[in-house]
C-alpha positions, 0 to 999 in steps of 0.5 A: 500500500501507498501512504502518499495514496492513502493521504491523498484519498483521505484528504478527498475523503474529508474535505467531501464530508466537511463540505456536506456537513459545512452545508448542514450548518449553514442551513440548520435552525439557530441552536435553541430551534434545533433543540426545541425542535428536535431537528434532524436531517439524514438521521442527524442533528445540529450537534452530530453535524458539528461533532462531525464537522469538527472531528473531520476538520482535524482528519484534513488538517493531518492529512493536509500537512502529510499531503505537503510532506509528500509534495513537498518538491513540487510545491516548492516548483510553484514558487521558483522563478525562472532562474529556478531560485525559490521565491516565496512571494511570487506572482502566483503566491500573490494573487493567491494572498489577495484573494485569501485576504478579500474573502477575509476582509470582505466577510468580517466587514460585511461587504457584498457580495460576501454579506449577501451570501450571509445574509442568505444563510441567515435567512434560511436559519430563521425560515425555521423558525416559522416553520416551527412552533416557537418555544415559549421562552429561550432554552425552555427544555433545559428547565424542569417540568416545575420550573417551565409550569412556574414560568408560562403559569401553568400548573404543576399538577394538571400538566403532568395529568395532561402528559399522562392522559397521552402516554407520556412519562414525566415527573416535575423534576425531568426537564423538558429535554429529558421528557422529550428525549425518554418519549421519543418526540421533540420538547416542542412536543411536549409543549404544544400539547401542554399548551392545548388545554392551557393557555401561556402567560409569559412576559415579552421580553422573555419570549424574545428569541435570537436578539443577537442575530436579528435587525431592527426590522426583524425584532420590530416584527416580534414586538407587534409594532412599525420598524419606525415606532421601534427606531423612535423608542430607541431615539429615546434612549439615544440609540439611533438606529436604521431598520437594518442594523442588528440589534445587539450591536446597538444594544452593545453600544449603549453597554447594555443587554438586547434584553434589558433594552426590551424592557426599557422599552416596556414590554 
């Protein structure tokens, strides 16, 4: 057998499966979705894909550095001039370099067309979100069942009444997560048919979910009201802002929290 082979192999191999598990990410729900929803494709959620995603990314790098152990020759080849001198900064390492670095500049400034790319991504992100019923209040399934009935005022005994009457085991001290996990079915679920026969009470501010990701439009759309009512609340605690400007940042600028914002903003 060939290890330079056998490298090269694994290095396709991996580089297939990082870029399969890659799109997996780019397009998964945001994680509290993922885990209210209980969200899979092939057989696999958020989490496998990044465990995945993660554990193959080293595979490549290994590989990729035997790879250059292997070529190293020829490698060398792509950075001599004509006299055959090594060069390190030849033309071709230079365009090489510029394009390197405008992906990387363009990205972390939000350029087009590198921002419209992530913007796209990021739609399909919270397209699941619609798709599902939201939870009633960020990491909801991470709370007990106690502790969730205390927080969207249901009570404590009739849910578990509710949950049984479905053939669904739980006791007030399993979080919702677990319920969920030990029944076969998403904390979604479990919710929506708690839900059915009780009505929720939580404050807004609390329901509120993803303010790190979302615009002035989007967060206006959660709370009811006109993009415009919400940029001239915010005037009023000396944040200027413009639909499509992210709400966190602002927030950050001002050295507050999105969710201490919200509630400044009484709701």
């Amino acid at each position: 057998m060939s290890l330079k082979k056998i490298t090269s192999l694994t290095m396709l191999l991996s580089m297939i499966l990082m870029t399969y598990t890659g799109i997996m990410l780019f397009i998964s729900p945001p994680g509290r979705v993922a885990k209210w929803s209980n969200w899979e494709i092939l057989g696999l959620g958020k989490e496998e894909y990044a465990q995945v995603h993660s554990t193959f990314m080293v595979l490549f790098i290994v590989a990729t550095i035997l790879h250059i152990y292997y070529n190293w020759k020829p490698m060398l080849s792509y950075m001599k001039n004509k006299a055959k001198v090594v060069v390190v900064f030849t033309k071709e390492m230079a365009v090489a370099f510029v394009i390197t670095l405008v992906f990387l500049v363009g990205t972390l400034n939000e350029v087009s067309p590198f921002s419209t790319f992530i913007d796209f991504g990021e739609d399909i992100k919270n397209s699941w979100e619609q798709k599902y019923e939201k939870a009633p209040y960020s990491h909801a399934e991470l709370d007990t069942l106690e502790e969730f009935a205390l927080k969207v005022d249901f009570d404590l005994e009739k849910s578990l009444a509710i949950l049984k009457s479905k053939n669904i085991e739980a006791n007030e001290m399993d979080t919702l997560k677990d319920i969920a996990k030990n029944n076969n079915i998403s904390a979604q679920k479990v919710f929506s048919i708690l839900s059915e026969k009780q009505k929720v009470s939580v404050k807004k501010s609390d329901s509120l979910s993803g303010l790190g990701r979302k615009n002035i439009s989007q967060i206006a759309n959660d709370l009811g009201i006109e993009t415009e009512e919400l940029i001239a609340k915010l005037k009023v605690l000396g944040i200027d802002a413009k639909g499509e400007d992210k709400f966190k940042s602002l927030c950050e600028s001002i050295g507050k929290t999105p969710k201490e914002v919200i509630e400044e903003l009484g709701f």
